[in-house]
The first five atom37 places (N, CA, C, CB, O) and aatype in JSON, in Angstrom:
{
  "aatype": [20, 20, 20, 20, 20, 20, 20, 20, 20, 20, 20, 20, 20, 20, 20, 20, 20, 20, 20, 20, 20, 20, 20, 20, 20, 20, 20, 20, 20, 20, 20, 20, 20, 20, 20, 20, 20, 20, 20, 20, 20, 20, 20, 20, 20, 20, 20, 20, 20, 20, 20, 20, 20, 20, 20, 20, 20, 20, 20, 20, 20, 20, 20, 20, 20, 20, 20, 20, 20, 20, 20, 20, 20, 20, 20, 20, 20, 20, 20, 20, 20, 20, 20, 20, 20, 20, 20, 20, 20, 20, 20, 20, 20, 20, 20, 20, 20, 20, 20, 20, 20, 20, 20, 20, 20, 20, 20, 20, 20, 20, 20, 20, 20, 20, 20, 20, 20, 20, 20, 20, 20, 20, 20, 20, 20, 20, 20, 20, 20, 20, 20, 20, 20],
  "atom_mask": [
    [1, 1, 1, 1, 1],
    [1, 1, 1, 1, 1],
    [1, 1, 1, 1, 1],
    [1, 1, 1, 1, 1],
    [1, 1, 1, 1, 1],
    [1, 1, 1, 1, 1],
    [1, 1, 1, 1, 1],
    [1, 1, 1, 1, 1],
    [1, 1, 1, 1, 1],
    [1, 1, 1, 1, 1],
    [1, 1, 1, 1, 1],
    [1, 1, 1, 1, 1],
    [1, 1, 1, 1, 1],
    [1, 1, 1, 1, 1],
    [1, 1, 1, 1, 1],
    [1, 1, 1, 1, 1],
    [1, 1, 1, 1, 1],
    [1, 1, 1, 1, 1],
    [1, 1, 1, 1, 1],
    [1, 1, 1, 1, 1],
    [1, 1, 1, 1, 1],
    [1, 1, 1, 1, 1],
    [1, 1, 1, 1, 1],
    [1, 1, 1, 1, 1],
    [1, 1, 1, 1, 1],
    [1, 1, 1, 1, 1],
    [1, 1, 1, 1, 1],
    [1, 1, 1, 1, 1],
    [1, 1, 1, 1, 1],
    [1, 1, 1, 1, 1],
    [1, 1, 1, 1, 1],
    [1, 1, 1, 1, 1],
    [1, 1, 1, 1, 1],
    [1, 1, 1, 1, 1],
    [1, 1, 1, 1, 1],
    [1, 1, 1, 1, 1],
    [1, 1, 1, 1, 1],
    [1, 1, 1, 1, 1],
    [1, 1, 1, 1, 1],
    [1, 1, 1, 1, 1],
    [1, 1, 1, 1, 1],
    [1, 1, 1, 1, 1],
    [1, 1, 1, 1, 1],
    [1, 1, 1, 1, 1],
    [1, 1, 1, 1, 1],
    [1, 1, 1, 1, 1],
    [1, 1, 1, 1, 1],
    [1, 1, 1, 1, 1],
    [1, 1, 1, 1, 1],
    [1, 1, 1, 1, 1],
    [1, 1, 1, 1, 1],
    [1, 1, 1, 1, 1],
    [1, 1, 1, 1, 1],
    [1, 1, 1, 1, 1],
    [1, 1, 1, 1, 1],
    [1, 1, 1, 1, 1],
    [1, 1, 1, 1, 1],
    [1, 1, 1, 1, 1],
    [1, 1, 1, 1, 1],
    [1, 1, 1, 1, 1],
    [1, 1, 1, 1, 1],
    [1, 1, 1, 1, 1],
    [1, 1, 1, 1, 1],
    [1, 1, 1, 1, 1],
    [1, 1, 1, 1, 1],
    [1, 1, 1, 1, 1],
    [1, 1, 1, 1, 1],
    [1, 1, 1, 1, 1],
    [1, 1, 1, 1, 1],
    [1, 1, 1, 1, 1],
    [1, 1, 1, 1, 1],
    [1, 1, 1, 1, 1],
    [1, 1, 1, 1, 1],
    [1, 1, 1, 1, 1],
    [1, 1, 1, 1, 1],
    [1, 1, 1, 1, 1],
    [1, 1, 1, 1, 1],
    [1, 1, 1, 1, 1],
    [1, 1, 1, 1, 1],
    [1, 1, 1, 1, 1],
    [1, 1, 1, 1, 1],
    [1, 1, 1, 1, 1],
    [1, 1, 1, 1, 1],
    [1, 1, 1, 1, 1],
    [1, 1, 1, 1, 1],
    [1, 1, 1, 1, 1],
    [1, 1, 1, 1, 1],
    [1, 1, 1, 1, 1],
    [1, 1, 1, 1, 1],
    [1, 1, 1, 1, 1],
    [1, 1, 1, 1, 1],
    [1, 1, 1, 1, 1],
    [1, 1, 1, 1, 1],
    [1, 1, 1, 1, 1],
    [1, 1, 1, 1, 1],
    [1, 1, 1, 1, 1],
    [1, 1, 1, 1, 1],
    [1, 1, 1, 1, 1],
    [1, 1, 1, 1, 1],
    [1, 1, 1, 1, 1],
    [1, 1, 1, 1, 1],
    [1, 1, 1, 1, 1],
    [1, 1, 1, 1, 1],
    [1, 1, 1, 1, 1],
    [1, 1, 1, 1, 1],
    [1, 1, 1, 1, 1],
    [1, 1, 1, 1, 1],
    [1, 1, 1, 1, 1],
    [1, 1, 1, 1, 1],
    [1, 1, 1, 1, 1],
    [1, 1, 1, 1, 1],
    [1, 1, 1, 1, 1],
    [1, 1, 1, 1, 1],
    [1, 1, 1, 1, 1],
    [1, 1, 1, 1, 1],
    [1, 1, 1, 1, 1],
    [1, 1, 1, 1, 1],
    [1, 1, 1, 1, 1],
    [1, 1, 1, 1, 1],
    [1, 1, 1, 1, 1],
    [1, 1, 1, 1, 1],
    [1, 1, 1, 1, 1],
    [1, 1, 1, 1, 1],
    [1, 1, 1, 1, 1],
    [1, 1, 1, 1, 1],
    [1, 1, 1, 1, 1],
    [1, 1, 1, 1, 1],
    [1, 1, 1, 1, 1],
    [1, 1, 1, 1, 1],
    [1, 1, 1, 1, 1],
    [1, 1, 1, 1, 1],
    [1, 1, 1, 1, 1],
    [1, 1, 1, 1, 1]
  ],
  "atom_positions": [
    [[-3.27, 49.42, 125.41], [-3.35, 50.74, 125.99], [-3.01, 50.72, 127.47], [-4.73, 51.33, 125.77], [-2.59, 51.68, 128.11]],
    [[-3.21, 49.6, 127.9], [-3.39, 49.63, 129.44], [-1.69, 49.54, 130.05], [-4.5, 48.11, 130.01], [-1.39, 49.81, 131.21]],
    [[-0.76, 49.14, 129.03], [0.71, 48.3, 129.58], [1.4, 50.44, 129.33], [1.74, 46.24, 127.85], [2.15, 51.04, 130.1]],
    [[0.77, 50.96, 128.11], [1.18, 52.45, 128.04], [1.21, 52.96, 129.47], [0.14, 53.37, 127.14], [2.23, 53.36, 130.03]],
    [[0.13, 52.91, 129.93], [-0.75, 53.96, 130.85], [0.05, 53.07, 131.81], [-2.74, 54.12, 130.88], [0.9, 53.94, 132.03]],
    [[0.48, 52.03, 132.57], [1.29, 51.77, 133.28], [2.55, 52.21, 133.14], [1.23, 50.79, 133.36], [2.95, 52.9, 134.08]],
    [[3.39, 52.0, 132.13], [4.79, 52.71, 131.72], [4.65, 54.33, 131.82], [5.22, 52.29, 130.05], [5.78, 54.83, 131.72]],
    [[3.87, 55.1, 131.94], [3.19, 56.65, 131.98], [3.55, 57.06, 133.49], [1.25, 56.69, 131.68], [4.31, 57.87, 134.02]],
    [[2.7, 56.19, 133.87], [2.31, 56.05, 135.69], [3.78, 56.08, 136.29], [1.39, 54.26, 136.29], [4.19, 57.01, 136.98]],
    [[4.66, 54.76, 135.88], [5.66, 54.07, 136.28], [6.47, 55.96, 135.83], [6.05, 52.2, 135.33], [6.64, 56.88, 136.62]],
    [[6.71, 55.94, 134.7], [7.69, 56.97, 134.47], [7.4, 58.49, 135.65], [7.48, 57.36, 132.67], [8.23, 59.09, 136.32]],
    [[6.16, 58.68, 135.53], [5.74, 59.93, 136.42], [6.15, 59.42, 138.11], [3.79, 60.31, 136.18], [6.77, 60.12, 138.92]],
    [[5.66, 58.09, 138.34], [6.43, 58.24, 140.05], [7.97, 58.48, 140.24], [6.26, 56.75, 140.95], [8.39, 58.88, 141.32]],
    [[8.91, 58.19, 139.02], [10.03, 58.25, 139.5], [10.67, 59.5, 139.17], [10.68, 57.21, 139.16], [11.58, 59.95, 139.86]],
    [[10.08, 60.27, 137.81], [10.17, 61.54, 137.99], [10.27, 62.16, 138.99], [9.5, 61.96, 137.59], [11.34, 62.64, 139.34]],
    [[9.22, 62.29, 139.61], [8.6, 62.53, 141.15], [9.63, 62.14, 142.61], [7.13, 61.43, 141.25], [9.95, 62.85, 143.57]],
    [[9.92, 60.91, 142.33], [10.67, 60.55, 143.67], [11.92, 61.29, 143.39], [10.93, 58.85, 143.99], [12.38, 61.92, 144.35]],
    [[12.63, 61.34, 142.15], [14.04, 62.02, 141.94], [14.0, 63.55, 142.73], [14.36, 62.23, 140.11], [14.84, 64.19, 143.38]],
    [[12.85, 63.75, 142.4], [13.02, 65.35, 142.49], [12.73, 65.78, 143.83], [12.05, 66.17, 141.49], [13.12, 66.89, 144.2]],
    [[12.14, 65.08, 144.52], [11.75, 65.12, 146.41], [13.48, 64.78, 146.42], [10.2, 63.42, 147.44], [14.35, 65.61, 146.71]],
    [[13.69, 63.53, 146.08], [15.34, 63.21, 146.87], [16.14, 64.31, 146.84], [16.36, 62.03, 146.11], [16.74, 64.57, 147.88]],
    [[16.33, 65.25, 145.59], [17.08, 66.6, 145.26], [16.5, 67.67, 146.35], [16.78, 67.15, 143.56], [17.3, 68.24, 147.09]],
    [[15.13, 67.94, 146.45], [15.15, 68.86, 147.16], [14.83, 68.49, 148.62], [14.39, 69.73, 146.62], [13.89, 68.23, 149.37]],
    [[16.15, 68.62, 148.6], [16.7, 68.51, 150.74], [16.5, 69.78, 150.68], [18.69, 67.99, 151.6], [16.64, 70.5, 149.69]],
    [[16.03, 70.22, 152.2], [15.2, 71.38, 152.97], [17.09, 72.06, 153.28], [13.81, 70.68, 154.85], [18.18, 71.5, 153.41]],
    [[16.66, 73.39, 153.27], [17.84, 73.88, 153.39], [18.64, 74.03, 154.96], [17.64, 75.12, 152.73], [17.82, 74.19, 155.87]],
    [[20.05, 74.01, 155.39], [20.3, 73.38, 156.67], [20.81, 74.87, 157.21], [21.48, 71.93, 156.71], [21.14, 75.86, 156.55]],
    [[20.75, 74.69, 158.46], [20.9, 76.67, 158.66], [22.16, 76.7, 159.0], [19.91, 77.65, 160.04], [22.43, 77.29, 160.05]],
    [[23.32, 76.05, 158.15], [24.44, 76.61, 157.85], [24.12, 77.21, 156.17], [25.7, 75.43, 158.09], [24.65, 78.28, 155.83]],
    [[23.47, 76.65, 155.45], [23.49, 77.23, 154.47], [22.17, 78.04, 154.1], [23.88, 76.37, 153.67], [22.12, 78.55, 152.97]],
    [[21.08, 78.2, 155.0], [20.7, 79.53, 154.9], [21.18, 80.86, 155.49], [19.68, 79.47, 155.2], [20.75, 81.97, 155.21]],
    [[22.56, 80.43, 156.74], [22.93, 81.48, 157.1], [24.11, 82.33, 156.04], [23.34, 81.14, 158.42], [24.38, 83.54, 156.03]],
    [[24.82, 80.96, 154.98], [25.61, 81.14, 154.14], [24.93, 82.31, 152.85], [25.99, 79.69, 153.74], [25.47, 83.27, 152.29]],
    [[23.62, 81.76, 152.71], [23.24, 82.28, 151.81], [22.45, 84.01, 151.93], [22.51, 81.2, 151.38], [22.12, 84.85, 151.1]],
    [[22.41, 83.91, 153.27], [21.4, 85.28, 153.39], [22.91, 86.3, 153.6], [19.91, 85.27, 155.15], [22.98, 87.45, 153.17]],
    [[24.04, 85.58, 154.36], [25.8, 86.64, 154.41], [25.55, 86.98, 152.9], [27.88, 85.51, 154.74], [24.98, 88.06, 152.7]],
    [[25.88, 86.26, 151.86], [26.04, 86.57, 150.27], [25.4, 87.75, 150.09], [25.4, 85.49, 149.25], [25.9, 88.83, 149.79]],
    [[23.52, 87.29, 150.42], [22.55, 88.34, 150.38], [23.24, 89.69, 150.49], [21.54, 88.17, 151.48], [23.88, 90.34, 149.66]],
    [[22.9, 89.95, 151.89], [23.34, 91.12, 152.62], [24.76, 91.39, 151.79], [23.5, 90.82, 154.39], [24.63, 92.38, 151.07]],
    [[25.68, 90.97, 151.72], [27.24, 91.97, 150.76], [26.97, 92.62, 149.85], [28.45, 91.21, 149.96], [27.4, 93.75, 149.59]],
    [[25.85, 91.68, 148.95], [25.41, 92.04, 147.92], [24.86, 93.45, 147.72], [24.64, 91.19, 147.69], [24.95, 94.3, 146.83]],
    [[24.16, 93.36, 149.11], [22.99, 94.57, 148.67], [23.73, 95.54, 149.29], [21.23, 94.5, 149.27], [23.49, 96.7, 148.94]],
    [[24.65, 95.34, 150.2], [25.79, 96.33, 150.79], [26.11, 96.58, 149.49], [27.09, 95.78, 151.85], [25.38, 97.54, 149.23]],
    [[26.74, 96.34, 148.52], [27.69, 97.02, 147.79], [26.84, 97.4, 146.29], [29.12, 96.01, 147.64], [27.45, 97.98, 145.39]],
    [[25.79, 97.12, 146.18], [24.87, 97.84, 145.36], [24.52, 98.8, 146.34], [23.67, 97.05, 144.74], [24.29, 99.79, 145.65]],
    [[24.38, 99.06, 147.31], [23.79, 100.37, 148.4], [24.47, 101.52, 148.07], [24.08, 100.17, 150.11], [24.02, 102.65, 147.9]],
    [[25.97, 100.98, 147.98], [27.2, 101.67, 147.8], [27.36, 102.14, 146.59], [28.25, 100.95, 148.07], [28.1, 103.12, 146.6]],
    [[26.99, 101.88, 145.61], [27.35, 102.37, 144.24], [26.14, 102.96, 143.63], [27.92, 101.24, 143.31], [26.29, 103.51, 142.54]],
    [[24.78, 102.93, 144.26], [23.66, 103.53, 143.62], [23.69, 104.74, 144.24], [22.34, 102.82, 143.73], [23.94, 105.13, 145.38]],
    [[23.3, 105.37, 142.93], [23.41, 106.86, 142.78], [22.29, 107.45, 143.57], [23.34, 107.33, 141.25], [22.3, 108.62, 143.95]],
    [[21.51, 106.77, 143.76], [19.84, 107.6, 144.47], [19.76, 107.36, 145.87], [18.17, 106.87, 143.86], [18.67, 107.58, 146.41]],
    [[20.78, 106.91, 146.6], [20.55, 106.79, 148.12], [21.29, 108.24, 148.76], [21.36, 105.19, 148.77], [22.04, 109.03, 148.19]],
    [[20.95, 108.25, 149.69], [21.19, 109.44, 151.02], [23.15, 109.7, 150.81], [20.62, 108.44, 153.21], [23.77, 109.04, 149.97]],
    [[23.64, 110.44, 151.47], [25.04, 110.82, 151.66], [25.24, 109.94, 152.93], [25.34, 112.53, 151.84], [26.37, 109.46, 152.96]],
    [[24.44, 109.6, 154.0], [25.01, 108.9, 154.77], [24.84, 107.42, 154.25], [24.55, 109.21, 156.04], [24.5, 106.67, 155.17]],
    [[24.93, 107.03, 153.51], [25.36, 105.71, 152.92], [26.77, 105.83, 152.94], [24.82, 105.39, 151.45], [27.36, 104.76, 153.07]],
    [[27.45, 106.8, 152.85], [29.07, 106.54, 152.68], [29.47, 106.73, 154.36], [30.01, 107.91, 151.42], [30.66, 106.66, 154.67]],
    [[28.77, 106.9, 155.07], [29.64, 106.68, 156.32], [28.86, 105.06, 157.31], [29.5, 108.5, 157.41], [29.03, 104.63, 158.45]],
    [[28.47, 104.85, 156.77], [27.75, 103.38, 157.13], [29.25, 102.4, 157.43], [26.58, 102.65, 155.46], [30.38, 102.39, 156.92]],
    [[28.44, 101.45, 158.76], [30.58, 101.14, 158.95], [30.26, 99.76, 158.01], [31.65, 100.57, 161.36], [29.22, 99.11, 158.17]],
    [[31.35, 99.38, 156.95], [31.33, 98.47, 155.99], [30.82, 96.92, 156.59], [32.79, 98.5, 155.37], [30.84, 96.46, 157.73]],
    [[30.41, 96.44, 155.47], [29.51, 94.77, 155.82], [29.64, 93.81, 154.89], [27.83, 94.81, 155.88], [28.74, 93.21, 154.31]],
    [[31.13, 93.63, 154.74], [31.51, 92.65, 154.49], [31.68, 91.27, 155.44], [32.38, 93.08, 154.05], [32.59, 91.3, 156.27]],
    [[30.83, 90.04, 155.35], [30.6, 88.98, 156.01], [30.89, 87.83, 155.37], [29.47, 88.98, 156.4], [30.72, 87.4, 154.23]],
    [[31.7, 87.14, 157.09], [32.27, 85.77, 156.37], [31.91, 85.08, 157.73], [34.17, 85.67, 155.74], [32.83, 85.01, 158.55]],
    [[30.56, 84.5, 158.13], [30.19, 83.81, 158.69], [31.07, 82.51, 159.4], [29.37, 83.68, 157.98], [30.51, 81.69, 160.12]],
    [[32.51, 82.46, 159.08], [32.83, 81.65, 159.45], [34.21, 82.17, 160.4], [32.81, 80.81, 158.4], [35.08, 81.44, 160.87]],
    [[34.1, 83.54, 160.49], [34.88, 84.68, 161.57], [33.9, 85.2, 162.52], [35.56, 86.11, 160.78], [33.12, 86.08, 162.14]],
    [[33.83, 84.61, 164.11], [33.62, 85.3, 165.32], [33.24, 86.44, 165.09], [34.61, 85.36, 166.13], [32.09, 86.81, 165.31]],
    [[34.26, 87.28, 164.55], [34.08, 88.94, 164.49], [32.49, 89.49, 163.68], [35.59, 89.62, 163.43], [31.95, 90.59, 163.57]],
    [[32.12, 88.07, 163.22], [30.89, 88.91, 162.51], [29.68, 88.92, 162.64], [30.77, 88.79, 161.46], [28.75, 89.21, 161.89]],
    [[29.78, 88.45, 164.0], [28.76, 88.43, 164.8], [28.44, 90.48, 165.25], [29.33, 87.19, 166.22], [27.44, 91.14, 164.97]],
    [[30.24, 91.11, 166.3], [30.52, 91.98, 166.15], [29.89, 92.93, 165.18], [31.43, 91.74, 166.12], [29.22, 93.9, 165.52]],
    [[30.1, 92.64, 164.19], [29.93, 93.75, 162.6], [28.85, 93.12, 162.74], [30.91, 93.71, 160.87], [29.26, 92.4, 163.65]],
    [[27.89, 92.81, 162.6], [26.38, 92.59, 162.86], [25.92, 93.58, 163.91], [26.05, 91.07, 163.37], [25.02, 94.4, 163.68]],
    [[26.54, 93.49, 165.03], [25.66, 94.18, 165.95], [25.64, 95.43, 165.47], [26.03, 94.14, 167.37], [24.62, 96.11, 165.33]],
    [[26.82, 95.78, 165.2], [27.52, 97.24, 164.82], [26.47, 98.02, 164.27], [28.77, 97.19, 163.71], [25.8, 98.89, 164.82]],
    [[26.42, 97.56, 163.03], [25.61, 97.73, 162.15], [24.13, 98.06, 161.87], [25.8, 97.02, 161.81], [23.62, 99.04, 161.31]],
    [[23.58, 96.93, 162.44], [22.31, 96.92, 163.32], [22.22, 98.42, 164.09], [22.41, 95.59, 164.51], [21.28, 99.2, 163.91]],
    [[23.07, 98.61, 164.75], [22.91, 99.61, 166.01], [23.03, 100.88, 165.07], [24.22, 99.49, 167.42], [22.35, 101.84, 165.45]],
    [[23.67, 101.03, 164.08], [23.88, 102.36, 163.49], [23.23, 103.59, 163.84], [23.66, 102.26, 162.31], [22.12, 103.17, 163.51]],
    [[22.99, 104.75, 164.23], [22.04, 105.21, 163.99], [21.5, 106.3, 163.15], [21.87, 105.27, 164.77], [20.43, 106.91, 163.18]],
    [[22.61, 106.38, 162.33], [22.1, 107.05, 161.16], [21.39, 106.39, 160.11], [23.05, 107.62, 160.58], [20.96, 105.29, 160.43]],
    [[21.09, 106.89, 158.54], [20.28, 106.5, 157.96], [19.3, 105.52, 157.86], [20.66, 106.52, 157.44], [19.15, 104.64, 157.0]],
    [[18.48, 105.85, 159.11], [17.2, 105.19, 159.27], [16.07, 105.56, 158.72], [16.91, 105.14, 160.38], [14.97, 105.08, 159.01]],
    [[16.33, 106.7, 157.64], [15.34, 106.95, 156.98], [15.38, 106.47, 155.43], [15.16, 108.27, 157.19], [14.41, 106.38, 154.69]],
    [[16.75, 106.18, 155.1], [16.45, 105.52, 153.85], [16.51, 104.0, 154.07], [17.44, 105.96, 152.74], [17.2, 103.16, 154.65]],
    [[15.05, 104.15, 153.04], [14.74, 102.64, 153.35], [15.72, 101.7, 152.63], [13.24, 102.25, 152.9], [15.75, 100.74, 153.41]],
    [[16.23, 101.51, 151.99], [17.66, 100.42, 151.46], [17.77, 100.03, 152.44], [19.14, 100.86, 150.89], [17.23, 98.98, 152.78]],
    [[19.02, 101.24, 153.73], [19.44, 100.84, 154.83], [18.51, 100.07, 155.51], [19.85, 101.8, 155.48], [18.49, 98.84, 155.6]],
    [[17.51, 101.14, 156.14], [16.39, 100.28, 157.14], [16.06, 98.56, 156.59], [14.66, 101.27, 157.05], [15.79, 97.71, 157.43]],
    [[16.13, 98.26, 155.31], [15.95, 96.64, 154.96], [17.19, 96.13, 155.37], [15.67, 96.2, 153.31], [17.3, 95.15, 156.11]],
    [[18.09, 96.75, 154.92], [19.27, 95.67, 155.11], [19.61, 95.97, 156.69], [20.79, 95.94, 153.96], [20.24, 95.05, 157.21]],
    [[19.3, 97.09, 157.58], [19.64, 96.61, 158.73], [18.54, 95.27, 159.27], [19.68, 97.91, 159.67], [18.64, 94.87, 160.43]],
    [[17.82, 94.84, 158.59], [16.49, 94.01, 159.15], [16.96, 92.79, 158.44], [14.74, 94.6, 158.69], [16.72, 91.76, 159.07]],
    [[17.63, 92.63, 157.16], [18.32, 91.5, 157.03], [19.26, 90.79, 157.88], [18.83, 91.65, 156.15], [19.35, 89.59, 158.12]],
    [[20.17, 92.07, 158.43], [21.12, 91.83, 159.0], [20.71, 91.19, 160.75], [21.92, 93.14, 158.78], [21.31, 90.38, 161.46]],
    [[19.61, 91.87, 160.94], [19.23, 91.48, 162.47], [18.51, 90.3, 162.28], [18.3, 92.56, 163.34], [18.04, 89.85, 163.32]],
    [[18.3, 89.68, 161.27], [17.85, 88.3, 160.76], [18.77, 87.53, 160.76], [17.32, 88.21, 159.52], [18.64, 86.42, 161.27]],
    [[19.79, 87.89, 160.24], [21.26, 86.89, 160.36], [22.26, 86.44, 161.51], [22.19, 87.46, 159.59], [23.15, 85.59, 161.61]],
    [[21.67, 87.49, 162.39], [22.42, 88.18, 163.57], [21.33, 86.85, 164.56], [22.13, 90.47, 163.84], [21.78, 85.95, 165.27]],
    [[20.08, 87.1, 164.32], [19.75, 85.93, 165.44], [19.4, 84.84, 164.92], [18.67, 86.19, 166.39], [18.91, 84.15, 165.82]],
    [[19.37, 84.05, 163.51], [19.27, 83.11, 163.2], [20.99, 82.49, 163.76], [18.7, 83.19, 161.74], [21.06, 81.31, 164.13]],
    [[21.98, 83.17, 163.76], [23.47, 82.63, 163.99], [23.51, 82.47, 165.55], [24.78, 83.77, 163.41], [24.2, 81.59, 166.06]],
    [[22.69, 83.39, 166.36], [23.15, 83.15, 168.08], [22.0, 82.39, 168.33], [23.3, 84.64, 169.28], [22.06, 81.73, 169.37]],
    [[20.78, 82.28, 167.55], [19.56, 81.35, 168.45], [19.45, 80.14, 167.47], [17.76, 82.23, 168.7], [19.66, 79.06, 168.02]],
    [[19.22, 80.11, 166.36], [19.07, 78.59, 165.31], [20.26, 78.06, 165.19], [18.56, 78.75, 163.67], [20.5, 77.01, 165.77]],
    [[20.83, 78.42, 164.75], [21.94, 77.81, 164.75], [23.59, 77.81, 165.05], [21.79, 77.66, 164.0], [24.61, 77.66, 164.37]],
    [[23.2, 78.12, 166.73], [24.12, 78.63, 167.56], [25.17, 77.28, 167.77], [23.36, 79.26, 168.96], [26.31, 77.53, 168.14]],
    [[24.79, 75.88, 167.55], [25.32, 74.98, 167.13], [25.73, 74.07, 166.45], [25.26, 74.85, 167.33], [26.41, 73.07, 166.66]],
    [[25.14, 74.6, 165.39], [25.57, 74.15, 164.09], [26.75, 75.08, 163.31], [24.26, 74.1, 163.22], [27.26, 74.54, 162.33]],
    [[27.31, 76.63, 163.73], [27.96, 77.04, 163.01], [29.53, 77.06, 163.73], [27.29, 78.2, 162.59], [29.55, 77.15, 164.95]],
    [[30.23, 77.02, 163.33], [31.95, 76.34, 163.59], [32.57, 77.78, 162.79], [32.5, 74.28, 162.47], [32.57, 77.94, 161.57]],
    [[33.13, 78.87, 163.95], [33.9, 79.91, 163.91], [35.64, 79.48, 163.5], [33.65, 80.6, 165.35], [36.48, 79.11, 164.32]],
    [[35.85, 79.66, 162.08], [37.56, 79.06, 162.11], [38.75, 80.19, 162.25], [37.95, 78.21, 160.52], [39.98, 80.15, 162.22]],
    [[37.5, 81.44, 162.45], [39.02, 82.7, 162.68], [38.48, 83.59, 164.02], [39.32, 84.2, 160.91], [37.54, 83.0, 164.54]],
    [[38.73, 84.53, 164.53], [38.88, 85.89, 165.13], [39.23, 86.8, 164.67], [39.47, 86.0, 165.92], [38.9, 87.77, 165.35]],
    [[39.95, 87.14, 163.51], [40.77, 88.25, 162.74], [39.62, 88.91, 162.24], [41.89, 87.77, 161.53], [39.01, 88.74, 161.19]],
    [[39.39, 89.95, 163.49], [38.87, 91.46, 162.75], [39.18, 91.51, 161.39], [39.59, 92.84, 163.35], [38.42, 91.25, 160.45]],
    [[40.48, 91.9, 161.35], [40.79, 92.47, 160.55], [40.53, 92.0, 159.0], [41.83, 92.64, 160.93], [40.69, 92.5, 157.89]],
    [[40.06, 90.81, 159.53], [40.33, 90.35, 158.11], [38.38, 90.62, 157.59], [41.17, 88.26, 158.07], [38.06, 90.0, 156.57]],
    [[37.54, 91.27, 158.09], [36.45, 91.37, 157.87], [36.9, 93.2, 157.35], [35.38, 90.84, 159.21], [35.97, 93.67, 156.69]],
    [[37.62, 93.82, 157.46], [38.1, 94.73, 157.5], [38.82, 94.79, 155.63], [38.98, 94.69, 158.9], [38.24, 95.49, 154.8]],
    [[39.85, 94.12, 155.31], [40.22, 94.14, 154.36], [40.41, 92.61, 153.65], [41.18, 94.93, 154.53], [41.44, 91.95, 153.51]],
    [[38.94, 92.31, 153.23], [38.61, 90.53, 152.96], [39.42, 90.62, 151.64], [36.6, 89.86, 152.7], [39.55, 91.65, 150.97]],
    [[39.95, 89.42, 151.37], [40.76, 88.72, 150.78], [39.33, 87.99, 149.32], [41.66, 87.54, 152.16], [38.48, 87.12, 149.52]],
    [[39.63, 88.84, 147.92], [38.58, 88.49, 147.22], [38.7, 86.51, 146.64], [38.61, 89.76, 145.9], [39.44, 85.6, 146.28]],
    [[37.74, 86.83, 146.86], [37.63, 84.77, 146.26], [38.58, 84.6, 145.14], [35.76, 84.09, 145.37], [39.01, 85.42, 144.33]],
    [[38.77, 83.54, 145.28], [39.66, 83.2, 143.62], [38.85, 83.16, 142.08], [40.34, 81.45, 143.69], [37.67, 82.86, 142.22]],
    [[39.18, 83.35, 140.96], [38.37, 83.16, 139.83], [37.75, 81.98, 139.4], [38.98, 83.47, 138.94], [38.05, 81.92, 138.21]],
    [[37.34, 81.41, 139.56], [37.07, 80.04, 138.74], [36.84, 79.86, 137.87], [36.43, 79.38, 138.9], [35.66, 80.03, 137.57]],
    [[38.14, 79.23, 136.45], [37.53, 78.85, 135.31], [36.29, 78.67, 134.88], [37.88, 78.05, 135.1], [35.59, 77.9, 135.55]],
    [[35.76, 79.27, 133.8], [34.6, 79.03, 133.15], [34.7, 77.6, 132.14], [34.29, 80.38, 132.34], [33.72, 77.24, 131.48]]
  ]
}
């Protein structure tokens, strides 16, 4: 019984160690990656749900690619809006957005590597490619 209960033991620490090694703490390029996703997301469900305010359609667009200068810009923008501050959708996602806005200029103001300037291209983004299933 006793060589079991060792092979038990033995199997449960390495269970254990695998799964600490996998979960690496997330690096604030990729929580800033992941909260941009966030925020589009809920931008463009904002946009298509039927139960929000009329000034949802003049909201200036928030499409983000963290790895364009300019979207720092469209952050502030945005942030600053001052219309629909009464529906709360907006009011969250402007509070996401002012989350993203200073996690990028104060946490990780050196860790993130700008590879464009093109407004424009935050303007009319270029959709991802498909990836085989």
């Amino acid at each position: 019984k006793l060589p079991t209960m060792k092979m038990l033991l033995s199997l449960i620490a390495l269970v254990s160690a695998s799964l600490l090694a996998n979960a690496a703490p997330p690096t604030c390029y990729s929580r800033v990656l992941s909260l941009s996703k966030e925020i589009t997301e809920s931008f463009k469900e904002l946009q298509t749900s039927k139960s929000v305010d009329l000034c949802v359609e003049t909201l200036p667009r928030l499409y983000l690619d963290i790895h364009n200068y300019c979207v720092l810009a469209r952050l502030r923008e945005f942030v600053a809006y001052p219309r629909c501050d009464t529906v709360l959708e907006v009011s969250e996602l402007k509070e996401k957005a002012r989350s993203l806005y200073t996690i990028m200029i104060s946490y990780c103001r050196r860790d993130l590597v700008f590879l464009t300037d093109d407004c424009n291209a935050l303007e009319n983004p270029i959709p991802p490619p498909i990836e085989p299933a």
